[in-house]
C-alpha positions as CSV (number, residue, x, y, z in Angstrom):
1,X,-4.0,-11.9,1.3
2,X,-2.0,-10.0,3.9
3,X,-2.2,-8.9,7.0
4,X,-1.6,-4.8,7.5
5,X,-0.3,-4.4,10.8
6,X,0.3,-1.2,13.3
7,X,2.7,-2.3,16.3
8,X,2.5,-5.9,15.4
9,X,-1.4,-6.3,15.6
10,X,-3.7,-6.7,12.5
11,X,-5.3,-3.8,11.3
12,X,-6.2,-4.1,7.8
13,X,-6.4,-6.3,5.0
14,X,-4.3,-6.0,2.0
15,X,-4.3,-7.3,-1.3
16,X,-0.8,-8.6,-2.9
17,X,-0.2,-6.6,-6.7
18,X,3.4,-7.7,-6.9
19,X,6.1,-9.5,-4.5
20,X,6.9,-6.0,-3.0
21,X,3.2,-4.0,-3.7
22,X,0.0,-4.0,-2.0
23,X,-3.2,-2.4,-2.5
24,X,-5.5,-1.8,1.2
25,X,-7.9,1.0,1.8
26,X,-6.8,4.4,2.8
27,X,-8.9,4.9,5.8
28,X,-6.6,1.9,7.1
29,X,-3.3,4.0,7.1
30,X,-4.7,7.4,7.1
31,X,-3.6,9.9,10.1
32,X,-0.5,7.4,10.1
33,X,2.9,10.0,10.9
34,X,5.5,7.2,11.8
35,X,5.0,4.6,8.8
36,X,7.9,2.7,11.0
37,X,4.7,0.9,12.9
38,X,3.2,-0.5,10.1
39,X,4.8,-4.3,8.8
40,X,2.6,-6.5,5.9
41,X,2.7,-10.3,7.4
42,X,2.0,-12.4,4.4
43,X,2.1,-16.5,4.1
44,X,-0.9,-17.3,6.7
45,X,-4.2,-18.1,7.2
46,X,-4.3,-17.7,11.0
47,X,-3.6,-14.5,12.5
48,X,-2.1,-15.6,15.8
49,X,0.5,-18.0,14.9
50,X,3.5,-16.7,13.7
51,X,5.4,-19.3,13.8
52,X,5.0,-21.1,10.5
53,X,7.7,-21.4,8.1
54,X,5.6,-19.6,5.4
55,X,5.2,-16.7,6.9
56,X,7.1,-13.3,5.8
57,X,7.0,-9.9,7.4
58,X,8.2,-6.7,6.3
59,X,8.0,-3.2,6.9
60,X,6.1,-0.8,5.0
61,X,8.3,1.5,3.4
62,X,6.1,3.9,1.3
63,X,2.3,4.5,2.0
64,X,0.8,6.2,-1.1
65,X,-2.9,7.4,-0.6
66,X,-5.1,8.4,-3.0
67,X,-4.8,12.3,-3.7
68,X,-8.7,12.4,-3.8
69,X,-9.1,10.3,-0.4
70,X,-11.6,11.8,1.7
71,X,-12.1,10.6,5.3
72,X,-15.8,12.3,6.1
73,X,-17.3,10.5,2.9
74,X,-14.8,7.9,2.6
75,X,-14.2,8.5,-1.3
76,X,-11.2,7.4,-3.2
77,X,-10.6,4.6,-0.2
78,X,-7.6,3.0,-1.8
79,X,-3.6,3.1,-0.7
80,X,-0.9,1.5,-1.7
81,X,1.6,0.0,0.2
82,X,5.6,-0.8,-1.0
83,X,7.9,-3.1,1.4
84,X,11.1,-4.9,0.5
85,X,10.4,-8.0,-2.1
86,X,8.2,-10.9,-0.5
87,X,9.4,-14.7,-1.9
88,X,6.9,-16.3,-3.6
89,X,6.9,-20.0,-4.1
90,X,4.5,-22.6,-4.8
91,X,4.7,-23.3,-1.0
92,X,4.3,-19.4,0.2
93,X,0.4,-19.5,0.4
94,X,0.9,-16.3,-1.7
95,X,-1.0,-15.2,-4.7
96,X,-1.2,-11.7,-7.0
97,X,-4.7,-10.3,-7.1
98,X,-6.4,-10.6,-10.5
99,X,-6.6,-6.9,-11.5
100,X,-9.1,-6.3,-14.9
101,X,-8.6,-5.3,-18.4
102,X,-8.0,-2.3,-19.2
103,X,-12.1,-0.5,-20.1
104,X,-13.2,-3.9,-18.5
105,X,-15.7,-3.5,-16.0
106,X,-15.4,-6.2,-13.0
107,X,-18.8,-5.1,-11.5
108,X,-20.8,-5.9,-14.3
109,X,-24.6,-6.4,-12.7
110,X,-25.3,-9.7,-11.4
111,X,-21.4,-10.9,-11.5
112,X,-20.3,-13.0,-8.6
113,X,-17.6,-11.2,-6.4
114,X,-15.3,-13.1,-3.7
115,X,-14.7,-10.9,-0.9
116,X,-11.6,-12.2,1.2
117,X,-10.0,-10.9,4.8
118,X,-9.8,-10.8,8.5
119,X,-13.1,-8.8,8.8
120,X,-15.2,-9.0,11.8
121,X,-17.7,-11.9,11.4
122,X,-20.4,-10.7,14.0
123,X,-22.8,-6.8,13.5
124,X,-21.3,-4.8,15.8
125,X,-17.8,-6.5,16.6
126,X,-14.5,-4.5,16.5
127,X,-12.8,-7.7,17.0
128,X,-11.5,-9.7,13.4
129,X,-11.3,-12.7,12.7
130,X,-8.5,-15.3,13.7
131,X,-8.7,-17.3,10.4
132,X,-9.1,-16.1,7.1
133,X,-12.9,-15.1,6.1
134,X,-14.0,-15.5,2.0
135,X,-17.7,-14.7,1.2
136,X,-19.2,-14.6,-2.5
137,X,-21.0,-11.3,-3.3
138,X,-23.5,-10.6,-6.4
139,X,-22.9,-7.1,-7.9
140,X,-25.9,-4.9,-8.0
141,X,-27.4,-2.4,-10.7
142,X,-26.6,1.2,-9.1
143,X,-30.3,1.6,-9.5
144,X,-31.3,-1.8,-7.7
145,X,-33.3,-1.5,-4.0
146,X,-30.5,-2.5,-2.2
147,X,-28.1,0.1,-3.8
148,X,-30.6,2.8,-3.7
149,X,-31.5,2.2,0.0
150,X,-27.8,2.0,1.1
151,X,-26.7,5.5,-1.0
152,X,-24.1,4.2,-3.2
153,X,-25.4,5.7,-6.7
154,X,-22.4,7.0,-7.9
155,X,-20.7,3.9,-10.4
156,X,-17.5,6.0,-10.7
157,X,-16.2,6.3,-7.0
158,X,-18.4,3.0,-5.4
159,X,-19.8,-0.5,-6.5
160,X,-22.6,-2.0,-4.6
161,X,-23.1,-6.0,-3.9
162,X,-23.7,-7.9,-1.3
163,X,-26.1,-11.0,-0.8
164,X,-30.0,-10.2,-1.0
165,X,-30.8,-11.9,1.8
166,X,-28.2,-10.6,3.9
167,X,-26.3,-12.0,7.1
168,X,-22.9,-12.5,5.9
């Protein structure tokens, strides 16, 4: 997991593809003019010590938004982001996302889903996290209650999951 960053302070989550791609939302560098603010910091748990020997930055030299990305509805939510090669060892506390098969659907209904990031961990906070948050999820039916009741009905653009009983 890394840490998308505008002027050195955490913005986003982003998800490592390869050593020198990244996939985060889009609404996360949307609006952005100078990409020159935005660096990935990758090789920590902790947000605020930057100190470690596995930590890497790097700039972000391309930002690639979705061509469909729309920031009223918040469709086609996705970006990708390109910086100069990250090192990966066995000691970098880096990892490649698993990305799906090809026709293979990750959301099948009922699947467990690990949800990973910086994210605030209180209703209502603006503030994220210091450390590293991971939460499993259970993917819903688009036509379940809890899909229904928050909008998402559309499987082609949005998933829904989340825990039944709530809270996290």
């Amino acid at each position: 997991m890394l840490s998308l960053q505008r002027s050195f302070s955490h913005t986003c989550s982003a998800s490592l593809l390869t050593s020198e791609y990244a996939v985060t939302a889009a609404h996360c560098v949307y609006g952005v003019i100078d990409i020159s603010i935005l660096s990935i910091l990758a090789g920590t748990n902790y947000l605020y010590n930057t100190s470690i020997t596995t930590i890497q930055r790097r700039a972000v030299t391309m930002v690639t938004i979705h061509p469909d990305f729309n920031p009223v509805t918040i469709t086609n939510d996705i970006a990708i982001l390109e910086f100069a090669p990250l090192t990966i060892t066995s000691n970098s506390k880096l990892a490649f996302i698993c990305l799906p098969e090809q026709n293979q659907d990750p959301f099948q209904t009922n699947s467990n889903l690990v949800a990973i990031g910086w994210g605030t961990t209180l209703q209502w906070s603006k503030t994220p996290s210091s450390y590293l948050q991971q939460v499993t999820v259970q993917a819903f039916s688009s036509t379940s209650t809890q899909c229904q009741r928050s909008g998402i009905t559309n499987t082609t653009l949005s998933f829904c999951a989340g825990i039944i009983g709530g809270g996290k």
